[in-house]
C-alpha positions, -999 to 999 in steps of 0.1 A, spaced: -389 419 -157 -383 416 -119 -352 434 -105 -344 399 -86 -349 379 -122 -323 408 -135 -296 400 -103 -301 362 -109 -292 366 -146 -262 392 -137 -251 367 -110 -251 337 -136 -230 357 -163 -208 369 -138 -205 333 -122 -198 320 -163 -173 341 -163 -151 340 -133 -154 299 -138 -140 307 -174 -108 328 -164 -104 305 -139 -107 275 -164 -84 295 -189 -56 299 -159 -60 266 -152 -53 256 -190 -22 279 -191 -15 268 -160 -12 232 -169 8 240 -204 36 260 -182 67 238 -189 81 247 -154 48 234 -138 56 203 -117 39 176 -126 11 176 -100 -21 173 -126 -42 150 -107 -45 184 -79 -42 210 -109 -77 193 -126 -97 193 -92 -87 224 -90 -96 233 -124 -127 216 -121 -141 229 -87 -131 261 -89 -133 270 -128 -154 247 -148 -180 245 -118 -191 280 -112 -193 281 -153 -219 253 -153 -238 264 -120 -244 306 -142 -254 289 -168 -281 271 -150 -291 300 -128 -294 318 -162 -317 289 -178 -334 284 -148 -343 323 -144 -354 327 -178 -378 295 -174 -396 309 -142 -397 344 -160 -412 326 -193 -440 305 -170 -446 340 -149 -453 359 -182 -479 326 -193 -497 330 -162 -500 369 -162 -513 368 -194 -536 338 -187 -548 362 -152 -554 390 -184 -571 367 -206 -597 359 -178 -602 393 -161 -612 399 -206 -635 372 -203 -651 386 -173 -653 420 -190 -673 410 -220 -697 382 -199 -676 353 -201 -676 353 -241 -645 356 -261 -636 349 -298 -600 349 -311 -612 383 -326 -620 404 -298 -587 390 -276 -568 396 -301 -574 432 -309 -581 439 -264 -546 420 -255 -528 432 -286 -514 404 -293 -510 384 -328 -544 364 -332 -525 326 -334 -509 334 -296 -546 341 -285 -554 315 -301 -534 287 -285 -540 307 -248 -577 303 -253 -570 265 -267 -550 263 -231 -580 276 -217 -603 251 -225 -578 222 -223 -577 230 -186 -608 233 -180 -616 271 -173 -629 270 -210 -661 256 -233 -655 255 -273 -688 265 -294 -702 286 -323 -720 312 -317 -752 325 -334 -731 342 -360 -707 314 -368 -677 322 -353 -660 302 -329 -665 317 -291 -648 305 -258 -674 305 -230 -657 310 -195 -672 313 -160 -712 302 -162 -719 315 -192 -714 284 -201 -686 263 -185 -700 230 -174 -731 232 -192 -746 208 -220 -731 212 -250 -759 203 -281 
């Protein structure tokens, strides 16, 4: 995790919760029987300066965790292909599995993702098992 994905996420939780005191002042505010009765001012108020900065954390929040979820999909995609490269372009769910250490049915959909975009060819190898050809091992070529 990236010190700046951190500050975004501390500045959305910090956001959430000024807007929420704010909102809760607001809501005490407006039940004070010796309030006069100004409401239509006392809800923009409210509004703008409570309920806004509440929804605009939890976005920065959402939105940071989205970009730090894609970012951690194409660094493992970046590891999955330097693997490829390593053993000559050749993978099975077996060997990524134990090299990237992670559980075989995640390997298993990257390497799906793999060929579904193109950077991948699907076959069986001599031994029966099913092996992901990358680079020109066999990407682009015939299939029988």
């Amino acid at each position: 995790m990236k010190a700046v994905d951190v500050l975004l996420i501390l500045v959305g939780v910090a956001m959430f919760g000024v807007g929420a005191l704010l909102t809760l002042g607001s809501v005490i505010h407006l039940n004070d029987p010796e309030r006069t009765n100004n409401l239509i001012p006392d809800l923009i108020m409210m509004t703008l300066l409570g309920i806004g900065p509440m929804v605009a954390g939890v976005f920065l929040v959402i939105s940071t965790r989205q970009r730090m979820k894609r970012n951690a999909g194409e660094a493992m995609e970046r590891k999955l292909l330097q693997l490829a490269r390593n053993h000559n372009g050749k993978l099975t769910v077996a060997v990524a599995t134990m090299e990237l250490e992670m559980p075989s049915r995640e390997v298993k959909v990257l390497l799906d993702q793999c060929h579904n975009d193109g950077l991948a060819n699907i076959h069986a190898n001599e031994h029966g098992e099913v092996e992901y050809l990358f680079f020109e091992s066999g990407r682009g070529s015939s299939m029988p």
